[in-house]
C-alpha positions as CSV (number, residue, x, y, z in Angstrom):
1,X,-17.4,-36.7,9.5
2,X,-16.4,-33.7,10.8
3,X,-13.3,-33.2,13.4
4,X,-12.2,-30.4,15.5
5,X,-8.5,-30.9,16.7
6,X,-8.6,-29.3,20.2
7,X,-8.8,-30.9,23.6
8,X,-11.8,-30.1,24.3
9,X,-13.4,-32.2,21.6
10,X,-10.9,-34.4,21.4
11,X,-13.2,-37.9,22.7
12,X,-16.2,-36.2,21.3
13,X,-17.8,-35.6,17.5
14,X,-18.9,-32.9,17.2
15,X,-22.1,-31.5,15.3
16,X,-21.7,-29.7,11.5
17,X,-23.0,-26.4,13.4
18,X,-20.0,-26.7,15.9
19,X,-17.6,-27.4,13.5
20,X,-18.5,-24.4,11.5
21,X,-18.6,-22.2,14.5
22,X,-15.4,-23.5,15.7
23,X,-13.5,-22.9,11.7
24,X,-15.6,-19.7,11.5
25,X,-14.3,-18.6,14.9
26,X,-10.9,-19.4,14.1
27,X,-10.3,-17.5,10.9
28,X,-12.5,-14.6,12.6
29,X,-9.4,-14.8,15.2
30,X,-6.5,-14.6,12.5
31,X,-8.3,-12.2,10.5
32,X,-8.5,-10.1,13.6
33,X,-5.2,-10.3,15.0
34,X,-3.9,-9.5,10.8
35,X,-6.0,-6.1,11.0
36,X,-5.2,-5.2,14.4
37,X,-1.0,-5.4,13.6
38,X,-1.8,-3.5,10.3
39,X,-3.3,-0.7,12.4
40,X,-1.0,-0.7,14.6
41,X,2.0,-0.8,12.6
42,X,0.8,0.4,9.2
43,X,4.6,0.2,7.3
44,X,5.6,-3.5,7.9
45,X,5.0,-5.2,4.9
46,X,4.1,-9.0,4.7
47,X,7.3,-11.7,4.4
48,X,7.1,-14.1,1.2
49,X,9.1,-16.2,3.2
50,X,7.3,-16.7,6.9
51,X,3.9,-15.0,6.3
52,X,4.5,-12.9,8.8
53,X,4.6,-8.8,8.3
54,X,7.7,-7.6,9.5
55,X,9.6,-3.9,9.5
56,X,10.9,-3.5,5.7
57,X,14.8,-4.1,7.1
58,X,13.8,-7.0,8.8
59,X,16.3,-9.9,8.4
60,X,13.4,-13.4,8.0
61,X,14.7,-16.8,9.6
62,X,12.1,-18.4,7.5
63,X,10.1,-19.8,11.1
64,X,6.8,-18.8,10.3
65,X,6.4,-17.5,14.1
């Protein structure tokens, strides 16, 4: 059965097309947002800690955000 955690659909179930469109929609978003940083700020480098890309001497807390 497929699930889309937002409010919006919270009460609701919501069709296999919607779902895809909605988790297609979402990585289209992240992938996005990932190239638009990289152009913007071509040397950071991705943390193996957070995931995040930050400038080389860039001191990670380890919160992913």
């Amino acid at each position: 059965m497929p699930h889309i955690s937002h409010p919006a659909r919270q009460d609701d179930t919501p069709s296999v097309a919607d779902w895809l469109r909605y988790h297609i929609g979402i990585w289209m978003q992240e992938r996005g947002a990932d190239l638009e940083h990289r152009a913007l700020y071509p040397n950071d480098i991705r943390c193996h800690e957070c995931g995040g890309r930050h400038h080389r001497d860039f001191k990670c807390d380890g919160i992913p955000f």
